[in-house]
N, C-alpha and C positions, 0 to 999 in steps of 0.2 A: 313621501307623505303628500296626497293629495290636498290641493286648496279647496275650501267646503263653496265656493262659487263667492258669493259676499259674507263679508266681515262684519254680520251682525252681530255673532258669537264674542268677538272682539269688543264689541261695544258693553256688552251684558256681562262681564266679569268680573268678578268680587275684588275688591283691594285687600281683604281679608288675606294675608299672606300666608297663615299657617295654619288655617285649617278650611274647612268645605263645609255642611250637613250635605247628609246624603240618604238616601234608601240605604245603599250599602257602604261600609265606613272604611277605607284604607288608611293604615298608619305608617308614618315615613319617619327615620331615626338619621340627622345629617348632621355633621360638625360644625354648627353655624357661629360658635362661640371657642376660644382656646383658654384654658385656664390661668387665673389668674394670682390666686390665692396659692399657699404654699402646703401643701400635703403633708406635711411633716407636723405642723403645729394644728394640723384638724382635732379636735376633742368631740365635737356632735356631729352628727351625721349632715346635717345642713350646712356646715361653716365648710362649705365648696363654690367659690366664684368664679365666676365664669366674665370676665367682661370683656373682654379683647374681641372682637368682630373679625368672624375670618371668611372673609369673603366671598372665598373659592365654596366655604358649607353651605354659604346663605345661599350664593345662584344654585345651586345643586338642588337646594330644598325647593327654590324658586319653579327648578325646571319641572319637579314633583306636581308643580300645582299645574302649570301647563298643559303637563298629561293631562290631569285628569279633568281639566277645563274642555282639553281637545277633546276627548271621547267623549265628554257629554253632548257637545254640540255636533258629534257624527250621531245622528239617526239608526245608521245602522251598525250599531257597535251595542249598545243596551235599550232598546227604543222603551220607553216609557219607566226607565229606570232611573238614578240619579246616582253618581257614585260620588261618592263624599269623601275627605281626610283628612286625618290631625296629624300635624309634623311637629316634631320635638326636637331638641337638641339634646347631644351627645355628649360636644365640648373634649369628644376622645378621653371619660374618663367612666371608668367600671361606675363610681357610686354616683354618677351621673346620669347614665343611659339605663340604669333600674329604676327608676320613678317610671317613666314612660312605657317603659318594656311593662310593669308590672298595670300601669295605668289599661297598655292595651288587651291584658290579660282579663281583667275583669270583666263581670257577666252583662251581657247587655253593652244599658245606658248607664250604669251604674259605675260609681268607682271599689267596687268591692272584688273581689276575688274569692271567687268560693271554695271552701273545700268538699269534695266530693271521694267519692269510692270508685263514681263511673264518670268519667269525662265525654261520655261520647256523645251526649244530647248537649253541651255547655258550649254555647254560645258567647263568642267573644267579646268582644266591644269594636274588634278589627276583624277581618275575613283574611288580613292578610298583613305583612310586613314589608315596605321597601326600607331598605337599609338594613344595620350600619354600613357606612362606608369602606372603615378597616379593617382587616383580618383580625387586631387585639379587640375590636369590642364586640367582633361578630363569634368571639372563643367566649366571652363573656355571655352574650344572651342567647346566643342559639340553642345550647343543652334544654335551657328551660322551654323556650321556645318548640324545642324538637317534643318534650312531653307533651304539647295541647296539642300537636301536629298542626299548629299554626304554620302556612305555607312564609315563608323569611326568603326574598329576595333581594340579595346584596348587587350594589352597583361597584363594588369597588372592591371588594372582601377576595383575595384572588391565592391564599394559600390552601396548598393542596392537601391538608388535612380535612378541612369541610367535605370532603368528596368521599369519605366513608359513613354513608346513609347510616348504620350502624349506632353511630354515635352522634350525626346530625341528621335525624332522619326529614326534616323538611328544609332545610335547607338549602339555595339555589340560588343561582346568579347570573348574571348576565354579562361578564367576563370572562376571558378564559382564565382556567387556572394556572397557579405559578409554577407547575410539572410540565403543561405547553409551553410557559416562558423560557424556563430553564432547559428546554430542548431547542427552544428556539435561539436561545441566547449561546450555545455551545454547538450549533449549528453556522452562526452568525463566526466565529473563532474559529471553528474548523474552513470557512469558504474563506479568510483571509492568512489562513494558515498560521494563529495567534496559536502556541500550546505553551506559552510559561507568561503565567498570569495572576493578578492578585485579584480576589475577591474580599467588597468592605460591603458590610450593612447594615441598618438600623436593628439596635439592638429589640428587637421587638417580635411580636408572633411574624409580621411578614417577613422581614430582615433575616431573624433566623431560622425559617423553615424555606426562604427561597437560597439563601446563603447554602446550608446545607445539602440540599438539592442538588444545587448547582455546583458543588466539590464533588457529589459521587459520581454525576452524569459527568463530567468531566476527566473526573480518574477513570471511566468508564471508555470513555473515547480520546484516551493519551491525550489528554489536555492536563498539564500541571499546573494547580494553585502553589503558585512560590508561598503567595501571605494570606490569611483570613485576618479580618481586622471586625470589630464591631462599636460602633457608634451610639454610645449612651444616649438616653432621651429622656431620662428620669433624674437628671445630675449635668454636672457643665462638662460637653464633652469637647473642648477646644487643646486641654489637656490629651485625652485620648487621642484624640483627631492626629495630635502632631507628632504624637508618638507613632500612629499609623502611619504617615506620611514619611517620616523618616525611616521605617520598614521596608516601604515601597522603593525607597529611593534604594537600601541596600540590597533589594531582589535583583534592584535592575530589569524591572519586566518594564515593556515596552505598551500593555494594555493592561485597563484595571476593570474590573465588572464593579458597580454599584448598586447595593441592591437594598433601596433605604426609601423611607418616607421623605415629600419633598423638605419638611423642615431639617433632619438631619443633613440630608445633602446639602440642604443652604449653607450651614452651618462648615461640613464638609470642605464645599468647594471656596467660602472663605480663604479658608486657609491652604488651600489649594493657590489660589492666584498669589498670598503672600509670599510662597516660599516661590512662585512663578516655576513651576514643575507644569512642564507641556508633554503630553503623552495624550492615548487615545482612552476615554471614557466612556463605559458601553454603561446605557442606563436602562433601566427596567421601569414598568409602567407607568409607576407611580410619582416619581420625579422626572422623567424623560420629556414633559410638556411643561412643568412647572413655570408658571411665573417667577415663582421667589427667586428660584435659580437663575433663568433667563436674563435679568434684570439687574444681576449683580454686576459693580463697577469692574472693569476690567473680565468681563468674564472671557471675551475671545481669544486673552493668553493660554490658555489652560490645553489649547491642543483640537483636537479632532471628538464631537461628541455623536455619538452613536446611539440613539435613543428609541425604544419598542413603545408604540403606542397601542390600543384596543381599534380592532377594528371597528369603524362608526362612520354614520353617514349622515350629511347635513338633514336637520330637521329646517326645512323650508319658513316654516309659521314663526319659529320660534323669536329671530329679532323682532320680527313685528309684532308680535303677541308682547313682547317686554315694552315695548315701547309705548302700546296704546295703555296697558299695565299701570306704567311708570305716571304717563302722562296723567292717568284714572288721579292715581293715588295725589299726583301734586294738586289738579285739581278741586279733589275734596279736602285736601287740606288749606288751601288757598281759601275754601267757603265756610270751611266747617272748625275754624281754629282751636274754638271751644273743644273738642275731642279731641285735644293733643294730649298724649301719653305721661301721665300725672308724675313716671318716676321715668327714669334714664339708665335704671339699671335691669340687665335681661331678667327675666322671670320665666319656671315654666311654660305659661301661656302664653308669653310674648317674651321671645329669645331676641327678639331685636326692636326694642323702640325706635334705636336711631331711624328705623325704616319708613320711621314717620315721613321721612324728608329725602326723602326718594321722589328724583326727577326722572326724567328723561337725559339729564346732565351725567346722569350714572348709568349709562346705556354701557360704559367699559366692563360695568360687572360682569356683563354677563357676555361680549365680545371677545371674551378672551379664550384663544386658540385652547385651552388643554380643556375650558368649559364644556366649550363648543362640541368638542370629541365625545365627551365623557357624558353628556346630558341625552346621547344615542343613547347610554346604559339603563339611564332613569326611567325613559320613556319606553325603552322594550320591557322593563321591568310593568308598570303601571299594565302598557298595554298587553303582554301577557295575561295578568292575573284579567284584564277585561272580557279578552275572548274567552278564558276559560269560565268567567259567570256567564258569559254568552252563549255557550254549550250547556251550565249545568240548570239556566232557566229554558231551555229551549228557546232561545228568543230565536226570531227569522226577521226579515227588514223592516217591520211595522211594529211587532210586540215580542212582549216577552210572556208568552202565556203561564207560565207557571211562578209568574214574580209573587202572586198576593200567596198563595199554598205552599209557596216552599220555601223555607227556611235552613237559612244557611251553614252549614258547621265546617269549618275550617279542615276536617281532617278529608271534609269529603273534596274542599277545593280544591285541595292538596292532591289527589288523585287525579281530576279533572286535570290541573295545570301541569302537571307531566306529561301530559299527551297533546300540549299545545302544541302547534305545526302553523304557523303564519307567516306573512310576507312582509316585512317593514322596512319600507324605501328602496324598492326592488331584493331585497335580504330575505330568504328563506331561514327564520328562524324557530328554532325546536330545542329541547332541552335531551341530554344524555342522559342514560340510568342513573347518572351519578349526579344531576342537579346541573350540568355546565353544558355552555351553551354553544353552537356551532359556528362560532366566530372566533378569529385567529388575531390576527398583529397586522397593525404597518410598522415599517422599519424608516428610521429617518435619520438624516443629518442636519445637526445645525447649522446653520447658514449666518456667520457673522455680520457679514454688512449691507446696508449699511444699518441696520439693525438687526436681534436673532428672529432669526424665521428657522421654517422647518420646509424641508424639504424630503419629500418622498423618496427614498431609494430601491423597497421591496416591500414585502408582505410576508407571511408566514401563514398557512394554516395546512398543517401537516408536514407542508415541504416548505424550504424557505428560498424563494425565490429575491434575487439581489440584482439591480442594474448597475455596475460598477462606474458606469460610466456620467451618473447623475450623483460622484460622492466627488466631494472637493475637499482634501487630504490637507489638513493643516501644516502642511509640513513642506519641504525644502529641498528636492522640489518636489511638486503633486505628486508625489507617489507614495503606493500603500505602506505604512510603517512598519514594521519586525516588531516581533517577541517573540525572541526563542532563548532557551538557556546555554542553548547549542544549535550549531548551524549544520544543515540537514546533509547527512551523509551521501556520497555516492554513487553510484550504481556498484554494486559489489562488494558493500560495503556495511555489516552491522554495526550494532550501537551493545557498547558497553555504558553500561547505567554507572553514574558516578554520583556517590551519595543517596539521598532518599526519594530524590524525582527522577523517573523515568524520560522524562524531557531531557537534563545534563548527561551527557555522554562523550564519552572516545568513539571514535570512528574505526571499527577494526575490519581490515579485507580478508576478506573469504580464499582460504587457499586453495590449489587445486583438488580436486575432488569434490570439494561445496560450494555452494551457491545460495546466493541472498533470492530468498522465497517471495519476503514481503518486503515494503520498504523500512516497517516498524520491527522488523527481526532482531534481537537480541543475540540472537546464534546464525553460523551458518547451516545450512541443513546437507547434508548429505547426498550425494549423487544417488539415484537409485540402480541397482547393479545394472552392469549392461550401458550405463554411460557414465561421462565422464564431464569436468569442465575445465578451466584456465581459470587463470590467478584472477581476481575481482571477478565472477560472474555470476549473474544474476540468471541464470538457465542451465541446467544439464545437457546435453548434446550427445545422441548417438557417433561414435568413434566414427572418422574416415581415413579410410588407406591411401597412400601413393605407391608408387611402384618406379622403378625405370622404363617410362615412357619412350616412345620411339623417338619423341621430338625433343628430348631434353637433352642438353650439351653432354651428361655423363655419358650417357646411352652411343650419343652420335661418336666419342672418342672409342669405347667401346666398339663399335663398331670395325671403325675404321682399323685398329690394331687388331683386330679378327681376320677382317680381310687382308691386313699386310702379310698377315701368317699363314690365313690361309694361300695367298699366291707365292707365297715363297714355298709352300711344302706343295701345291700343284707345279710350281717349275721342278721342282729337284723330279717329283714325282714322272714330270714329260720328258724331263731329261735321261732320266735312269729307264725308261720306256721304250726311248731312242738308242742305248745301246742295253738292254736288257740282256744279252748273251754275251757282256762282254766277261773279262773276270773279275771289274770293280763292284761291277753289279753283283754277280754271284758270288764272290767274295763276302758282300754284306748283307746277305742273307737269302737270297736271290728273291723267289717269291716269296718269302714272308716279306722280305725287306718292301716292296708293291703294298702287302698286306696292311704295316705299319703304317706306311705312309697314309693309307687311305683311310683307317680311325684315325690316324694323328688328322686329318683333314675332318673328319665324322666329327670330332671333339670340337674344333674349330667353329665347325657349324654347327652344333648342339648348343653353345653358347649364345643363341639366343632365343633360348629356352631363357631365361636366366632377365630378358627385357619382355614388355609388354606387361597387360595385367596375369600374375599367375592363377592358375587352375590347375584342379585336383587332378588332371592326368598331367598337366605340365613338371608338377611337385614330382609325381612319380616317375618322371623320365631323367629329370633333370639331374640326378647321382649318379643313377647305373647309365647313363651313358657318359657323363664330366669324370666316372674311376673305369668303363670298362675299357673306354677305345684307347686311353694310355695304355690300360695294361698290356692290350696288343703288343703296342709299341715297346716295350720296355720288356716284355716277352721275349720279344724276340733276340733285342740287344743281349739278355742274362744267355739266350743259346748260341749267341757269338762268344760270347764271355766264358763257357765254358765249354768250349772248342778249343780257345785258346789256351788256356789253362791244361787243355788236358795235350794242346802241341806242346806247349814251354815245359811241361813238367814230367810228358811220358811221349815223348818221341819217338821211341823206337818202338812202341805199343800201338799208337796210332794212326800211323799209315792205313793198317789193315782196318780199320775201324772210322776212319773218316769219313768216308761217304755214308755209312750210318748214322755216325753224330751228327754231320750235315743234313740230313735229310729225317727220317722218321724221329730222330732223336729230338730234333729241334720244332717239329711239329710238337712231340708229344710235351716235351715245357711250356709249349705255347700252350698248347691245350689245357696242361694241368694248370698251369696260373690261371688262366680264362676261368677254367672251373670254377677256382678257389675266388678269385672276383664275382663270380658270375652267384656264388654263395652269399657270400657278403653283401651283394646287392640284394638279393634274397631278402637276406636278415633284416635289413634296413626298411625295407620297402612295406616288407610283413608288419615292421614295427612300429616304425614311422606313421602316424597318424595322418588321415587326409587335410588337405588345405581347408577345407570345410568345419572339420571337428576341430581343428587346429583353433579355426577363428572363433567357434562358439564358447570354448571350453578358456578363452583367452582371458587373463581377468583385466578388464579394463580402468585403466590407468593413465588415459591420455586421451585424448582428444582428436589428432591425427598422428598416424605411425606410419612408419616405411611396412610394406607388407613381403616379404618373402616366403621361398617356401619354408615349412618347419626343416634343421636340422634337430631332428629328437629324433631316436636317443644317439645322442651324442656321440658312447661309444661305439655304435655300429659304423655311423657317418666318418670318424677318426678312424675306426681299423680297415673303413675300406681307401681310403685314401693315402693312412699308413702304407696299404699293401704294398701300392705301387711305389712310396719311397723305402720301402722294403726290397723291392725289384732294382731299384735304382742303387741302393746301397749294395747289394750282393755283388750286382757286376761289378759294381767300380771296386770291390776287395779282389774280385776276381782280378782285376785289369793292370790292379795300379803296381805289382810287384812285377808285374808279365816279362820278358825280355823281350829286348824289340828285335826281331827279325834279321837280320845281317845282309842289308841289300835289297831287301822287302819292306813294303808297305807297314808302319805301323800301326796298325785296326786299334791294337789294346791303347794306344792314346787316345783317339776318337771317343772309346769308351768310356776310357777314365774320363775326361773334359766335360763329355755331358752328362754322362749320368752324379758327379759331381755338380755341375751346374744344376740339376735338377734338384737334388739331395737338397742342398744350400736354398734355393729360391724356397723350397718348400718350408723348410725348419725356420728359415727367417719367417716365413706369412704365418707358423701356428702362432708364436706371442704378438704380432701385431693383429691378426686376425681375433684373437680375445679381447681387445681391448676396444672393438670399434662398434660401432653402431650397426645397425641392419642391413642401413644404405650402403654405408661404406664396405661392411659383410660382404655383399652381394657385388660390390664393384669391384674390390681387392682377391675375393673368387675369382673370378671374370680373369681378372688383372694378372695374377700371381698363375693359372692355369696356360694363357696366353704366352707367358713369359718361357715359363717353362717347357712348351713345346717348342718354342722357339728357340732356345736351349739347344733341346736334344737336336732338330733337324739342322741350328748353324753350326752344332759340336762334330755331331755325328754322320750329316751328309755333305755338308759344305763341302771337306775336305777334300770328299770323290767328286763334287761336281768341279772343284775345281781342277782337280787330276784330271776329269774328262775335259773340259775345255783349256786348260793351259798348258798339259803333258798329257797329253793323249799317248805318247808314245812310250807310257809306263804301265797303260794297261793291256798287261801282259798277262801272261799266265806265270812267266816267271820270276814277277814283280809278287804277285800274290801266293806263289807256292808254299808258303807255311800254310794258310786258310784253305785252300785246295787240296794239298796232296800231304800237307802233315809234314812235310819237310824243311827242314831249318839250315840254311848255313851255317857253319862254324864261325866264328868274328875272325881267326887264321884264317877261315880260308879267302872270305872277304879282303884280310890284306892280301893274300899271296893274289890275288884276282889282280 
């Protein structure tokens, strides 16, 4: 608000406090009186008293006249017009606030009210409405109101019913409504993380339409009302009160929303500091600045108060305007005694005599902080309806050319004033479709000492913005206080709802396969196929494999036991190389026996096929050659094994035939077992899925897995691995009855010893092999394959390496003539020998 240069304006202003003449006439409806008489014993419509002085109505009405003093003396706001007002009082009672409502209905200058058929030419006595203050008296006269399409702008009226044009169709104000509060106030709970809360408030149209409100938006955004409580105003409610009180106390919630007229909360927090209950009180507009409240003994027990005020901006003029005012008024009363106010009790026309004696002494009336705030409302109100007669006379900075010809009707200001768009005290102000205005909240804390003050912490308009760091927490120490009914689950962790609030709950963890989605999850959700999660977790996860790497201790053991084997079956292999023509060598098979040795070697080193990461050609190598290159080996032993059989058991048939069975015969069993392996790998390989389809087709179950290759199908994998202990079983039935030779080498022990050793190693790994893991699968393979060649080559070659290096001089031909030439000693002739 700019200063007009000199304060002549200041000097020329009426003492008249409640009303103006004017060209054009505004009417202001403000609570400058509280009732005093008792409603219950009314019998005429008159016997309503009003006498109690309420202070906080009178500055309010005060600031009424301000406005419209100040735009008279701005030139360029109505130039040659004069805008005039009659204020009334309320006293906050229905049969109250209809005298005046009805007084401003009437035509003209008249106190009549006409009836008509067409209202649209009727002329009011007002152009316009500021006030009521409260939502209960602005339900009261607005309907009537809304039929002349008389424009009603409330300063104070902030329930979000009024905002259905429909059934208020001129009604409008200059607060925000109690639907912004009520998002801002469960805005303000959601930033300090408040969800188990009681809501109390005046039982009244604002109490209970902001009350309600504030329970849906609430259950809305997981915020749980433990308590609703409501605070009588028509009856002694100190009863109620403690009832409430003792509620709250059994919720055990940690924050309480109030959402009451200042006199209830007075009342309220009475009995609030008695029972000395300190908690955080979030207060709403209307009592959040209060004096009454502020001012009560002991009020900084009571905890931590969190209070939403209307956003407003100092009017500049205003203490000075009250001052030269006040001084007016003492003045003319100190000269003019004779015109002292004949009676002491309020009257419609004069709501307050005591005003007679009105100083400058009483400059607090109108100094006081929630005034101060709240008199931005009055004055946007006034100045609103100004600019909009300022448009609908065409005025410009000197005249108003269409002031003497045009005449005013209410429904048409009422168009005009919705499209007001102005600037007040750097404030871009405009009104909604809905009659509300483009101003939000400050947010504030009370500040206990060394007296209460308020202290700015945020603002609200849309979003709510909070500086944490300018709130001073009543509590022990500075830090933000809790309400919860439960303490906030986990990571991986839903909430099982316990009873009828969503806020009380069990903590329950998400088992594998699900994972906590939201933090507010009631359930876990589900993996989606294709991944998986662990115990508590809050994400699904595509699956990762391990393998036996080359660098991990299994692998490295593996290894080494590979290579032990493998140099053990290359020594026998260089040794048996070294006398290759002798007859221990051909004896055991001659070159098949080269043959075996060098799969048994092949197998050794095929085994690491079986480390690294696998791949779909490693899957496919990795059986047929871990069943063929034994079978060699084992091949060839069964055509030793039934050579011998056919010395020990057909001797004198054999002779002729042994170099046969030694030779093409013992190929062609090699051959046919190879065959028959060489099938079975077939079959397997055919059937056996690639590593690839293997993994897609996997149903996932875990999170990280040992990856190997598939054995599927099973049976294939089992009868080619059978085979060969099928091979190892035949010869040892061959071997084990054999008779041993009489002064000759005996082969069929070598036979028996390993191909039992092998039989044994093998039968033992199938039931431990079912019972293990993947990793271990693949190591105990490894492990058990290792073994068992190392078997056969300590059983079945040892023997002859040791004959060659420790009795060389037993290989003979006629050490080994059973296996060469088919011929057997007698055990006589051995003794007679």
């Amino acid at each position: 608000m700019c200063s007009m240069g000199s304060a002549d304006w200041l000097q020329n202003i009426s003492t008249d406090l409640f009303r103006s003449p004017g060209d054009i006439l505004l009417g202001g409806l403000f609570p400058i009186n509280e009732l005093t008489s008792n409603l219950s014993e009314r019998e005429e419509p008159d016997e309503i008293q009003c006498n109690s002085l309420n202070s906080y109505g009178l500055a309010l009405s005060l600031v009424m006249k301000f406005s419209v003093d100040y735009i008279n003396a701005d030139p360029s706001v109505l130039p040659g017009v004069r805008l005039g007002f009659e204020t009334y009082d309320t006293c906050r009672q229905p049969a109250v606030i209809m005298k005046p409502t009805l007084l401003f209905l009437s035509e003209g200058s008249t106190e009549e009210v006409a009836v008509r058929c067409n209202y649209t030419d009727y002329a009011t006595r007002v152009v316009a409405i500021v006030g009521p203050y409260t939502s209960e008296m602005v339900s009261v006269v607005s309907k009537l109101l809304g039929f002349f399409l008389i424009p009603q702008i409330s300063f104070g009226a902030t329930s979000d019913k009024f905002s259905d044009k429909q059934l208020y169709p001129s009604f409008m104000r200059t607060v925000p409504t109690d639907k912004w509060q009520v998002e801002a106030l469960v805005d303000l709970l959601k930033e300090f993380k408040w969800n188990w809360v009681a809501v109390v408030a005046s039982e009244d149209e604002y109490g209970r339409q902001g009350q309600r409100q504030f329970s849906a938006l609430a259950s809305e955004r997981r915020i749980c009302v433990a308590y609703e409580g409501l605070i009588p105003i028509y009856r002694d409610p100190v009863p109620t009160i403690r009832e409430i009180l003792e509620h709250i106390k059994e919720t055990r919630v940690g924050v309480v929303v109030l959402f009451s007229l200042p006199q209830p909360a007075t009342e309220f927090f009475t009995e609030v500091i008695r029972k000395n209950m300190t908690l955080v009180w979030v207060g709403s507009t209307a009592w959040g600045l209060h004096k009454g409240v502020a001012m009560l003994p002991n009020i900084h027990t009571v905890g931590t108060i969190l209070a939403f005020a209307d956003t407003s901006h100092p009017l500049a003029l205003l203490n000075p305007y009250f001052r030269a005012l006040f001084s007016k008024i003492q003045q003319e009363r100190l000269s003019q005694s004779s015109l002292k106010p004949s009676a002491n009790i309020p009257s419609m026309g004069n709501p307050c005599p005591s005003c007679w004696h009105i100083s400058p002494d009483n400059m607090s009336l109108v100094e006081d902080t929630l005034l101060q705030r709240t008199a931005f409302s009055v004055y946007a109100a006034v100045k609103s309806v100004a600019h909009a007669l300022h448009n609908m006379l065409g005025c410009n900075a000197t005249m108003c050319p269409q002031q003497s010809s045009y005449k005013i009707y209410p429904w048409q200001l009422l168009e005009e004033l919705r499209k007001v768009s102005i600037d007040i005290n750097g404030t871009h102000f405009v009104f909604d479709e809905e009659g509300n205005p483009s101003l939000g909240y400050d947010v504030l804390v009370w500040i206990w000492k060394p007296e209460v003050t308020f202290r700015e912490i945020g603002n609200f308009f849309r979003n709510l913005s909070i500086n944490r760091t300018r709130i001073e927490w009543h509590t022990t120490p500075n830090m933000v206080p809790e309400s919860t009914c439960s303490a906030n689950c986990g990571k991986g962790e839903v909430k099982r709802v316990k009873g009828f609030h969503s806020c009380c709950f069990d903590c329950i963890p998400c088992k594998e396969g699900t994972f906590q989605n939201n933090s507010d999850d009631i359930q876990c959700t589900n993996c989606p196929t294709g991944q998986w999660s662990t115990h508590r977790s809050t994400s699904c996860v595509y699956p990762t494999y391990t393998y036996l790497s080359w660098d991990s201790w299994d692998s490295l053991g593996l290894v080494l036991a590979g290579v032990l084997v493998l140099v053990c079956e290359v020594a026998v292999g260089v040794l048996f190389l070294r006398h290759r023509s002798t007859p221990v060598v051909n004896a055991s098979g001659g070159a098949l026996c080269f043959l075996s040795l060098l799969c048994l070697m092949g197998c050794s080193a095929s085994l690491v096929l079986f480390l690294g990461q696998p791949r779909d050609l490693v899957c496919r190598l990795q059986l047929p050659f871990n069943a063929m290159f034994p079978t060699v080996a084992l091949s060839t032993i069964l055509a030793i094994s039934l050579q011998i059989v056919c010395v020990t058991e057909f001797p004198e048939k054999i002779s002729a035939h042994l170099h046969t069975l030694r030779g093409p015969g013992s190929c062609l069993v090699v051959l046919a077992c190879c065959g028959v392996q060489a099938g079975l790998c077939g079959w397997f390989v055919q059937e056996a899925p690639t590593l690839s389809r293997f993994v897609s087709e996997l149903e996932v179950n875990f999170v990280t897995q040992f990856l190997s290759c598939p054995v599927t199908p099973l049976l294939s994998f089992g009868i080619a691995l059978g085979f060969n202990g099928a091979l190892a079983l035949v010869s040892f039935m061959c071997t084990f009855m054999a008779l041993k030779p009489a002064g000759q080498y005996n082969m069929a022990r070598d036979i028996t010893i390993s191909t039992l050793a092998y039989c044994v190693v093998w039968v033992i790994f199938v039931p431990i092999y079912t019972g293990l893991d993947d990793k271990k699968k693949s190591i105990a393979h490894v492990a058990v394959t290792l073994i068992s060649h190392m078997g056969l080559v300590a059983a079945f070659f040892f023997p002859k390496c040791h004959l060659l290096l420790k009795r060389p001089e037993l290989n003979t031909a006629e050490h080994f003539r059973a296996y060469l030439e088919g011929i057997i000693t007698p055990p006589q002739e051995e003794q007679a020998q």
